[in-house]
C-alpha positions in Angstrom: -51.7 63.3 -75.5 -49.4 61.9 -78.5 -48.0 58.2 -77.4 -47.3 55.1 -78.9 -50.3 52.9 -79.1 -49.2 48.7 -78.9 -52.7 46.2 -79.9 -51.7 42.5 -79.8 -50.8 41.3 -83.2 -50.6 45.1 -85.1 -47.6 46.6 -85.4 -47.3 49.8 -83.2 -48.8 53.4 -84.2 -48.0 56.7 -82.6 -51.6 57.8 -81.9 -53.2 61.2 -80.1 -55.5 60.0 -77.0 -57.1 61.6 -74.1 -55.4 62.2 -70.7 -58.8 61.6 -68.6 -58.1 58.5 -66.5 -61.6 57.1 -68.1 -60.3 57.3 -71.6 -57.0 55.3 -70.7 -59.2 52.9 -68.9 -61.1 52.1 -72.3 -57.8 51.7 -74.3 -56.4 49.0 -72.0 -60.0 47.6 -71.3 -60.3 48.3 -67.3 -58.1 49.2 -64.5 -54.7 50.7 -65.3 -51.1 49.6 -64.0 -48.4 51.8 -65.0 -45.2 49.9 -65.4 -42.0 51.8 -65.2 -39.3 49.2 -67.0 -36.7 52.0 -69.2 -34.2 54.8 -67.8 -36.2 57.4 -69.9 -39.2 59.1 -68.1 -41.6 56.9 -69.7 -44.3 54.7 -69.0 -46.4 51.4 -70.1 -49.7 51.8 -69.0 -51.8 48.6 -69.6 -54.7 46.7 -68.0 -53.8 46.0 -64.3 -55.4 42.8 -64.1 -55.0 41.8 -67.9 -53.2 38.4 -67.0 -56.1 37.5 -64.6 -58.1 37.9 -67.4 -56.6 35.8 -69.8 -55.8 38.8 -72.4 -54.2 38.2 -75.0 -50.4 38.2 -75.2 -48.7 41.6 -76.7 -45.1 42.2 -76.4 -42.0 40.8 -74.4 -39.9 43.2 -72.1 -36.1 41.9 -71.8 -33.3 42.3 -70.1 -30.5 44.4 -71.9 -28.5 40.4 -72.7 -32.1 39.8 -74.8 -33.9 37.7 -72.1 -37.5 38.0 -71.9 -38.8 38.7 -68.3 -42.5 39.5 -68.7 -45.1 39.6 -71.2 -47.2 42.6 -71.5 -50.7 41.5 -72.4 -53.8 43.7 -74.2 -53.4 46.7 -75.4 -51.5 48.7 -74.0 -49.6 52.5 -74.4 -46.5 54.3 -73.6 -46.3 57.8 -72.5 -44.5 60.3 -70.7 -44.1 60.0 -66.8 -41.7 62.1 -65.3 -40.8 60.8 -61.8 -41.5 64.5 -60.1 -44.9 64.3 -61.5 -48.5 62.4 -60.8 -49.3 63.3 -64.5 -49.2 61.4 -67.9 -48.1 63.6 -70.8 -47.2 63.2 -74.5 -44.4 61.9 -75.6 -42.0 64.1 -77.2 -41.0 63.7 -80.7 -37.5 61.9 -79.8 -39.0 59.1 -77.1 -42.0 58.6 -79.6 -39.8 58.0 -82.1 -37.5 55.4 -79.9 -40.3 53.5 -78.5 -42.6 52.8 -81.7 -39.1 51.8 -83.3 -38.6 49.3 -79.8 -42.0 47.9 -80.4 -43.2 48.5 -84.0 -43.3 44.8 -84.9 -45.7 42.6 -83.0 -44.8 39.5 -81.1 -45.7 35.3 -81.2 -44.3 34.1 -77.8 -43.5 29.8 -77.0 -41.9 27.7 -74.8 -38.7 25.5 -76.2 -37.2 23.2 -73.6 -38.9 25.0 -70.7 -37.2 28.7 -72.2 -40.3 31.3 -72.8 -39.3 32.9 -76.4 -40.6 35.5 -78.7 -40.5 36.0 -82.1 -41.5 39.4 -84.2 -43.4 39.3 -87.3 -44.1 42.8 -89.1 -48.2 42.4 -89.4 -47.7 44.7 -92.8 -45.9 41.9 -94.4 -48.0 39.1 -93.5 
């Protein structure tokens, strides 16, 4: 299935995968935890217990004022979920697009008086 493929510190690829539950598990390195944060019937499916084990930080999700709420950590993917299905599929053409644009550039992430920031740096530039 075609989705967008996020590694910490890489920028983000659209890559083909396979839907078998075992081959997601060895993208995001274990158990996975599908996170439903946009309007469109997508998904982030990453490593359900990725925090517990210390993985490292990937991208920020924010609010729509710019205020990061969560850190997703590992790698991690998004695909298709629609809500009237059990099944990941690929994404089409037009959410591909939106979502490797959303989170093409990878992420540094710090703390400034107490506030949790993030700051994008384009790996191909580096």
């Amino acid at each position: 299935m075609k989705v967008v493929y996020i590694e910490p510190n890489k920028n983000a690829e659209i890559r083909e995968i396979g839907s078998r539950l075992e081959d997601m598990q060895g993208i995001v390195g274990g158990s996975i935890e599908m996170t439903r944060p946009f309007n469109d019937p997508v998904a982030i499916i990453s490593n359900d217990e990725g925090k517990l084990m210390g993985l490292e930080p990937n991208r920020g999700l924010t609010y729509n004022n710019g205020e990061l709420y969560d850190i997703i950590v590992g790698t991690f993917f998004i695909c298709l979920a629609r809500p009237d299905s059990e099944d990941f599929e690929s994404l089409t053409d037009e959410l591909a697009s939106k979502y490797l644009k959303m989170f093409y550039e990878s992420e540094k992430f710090m703390v400034v008086n107490g506030v949790l920031l993030s700051f994008k740096c384009d790996t191909e530039h580096i």
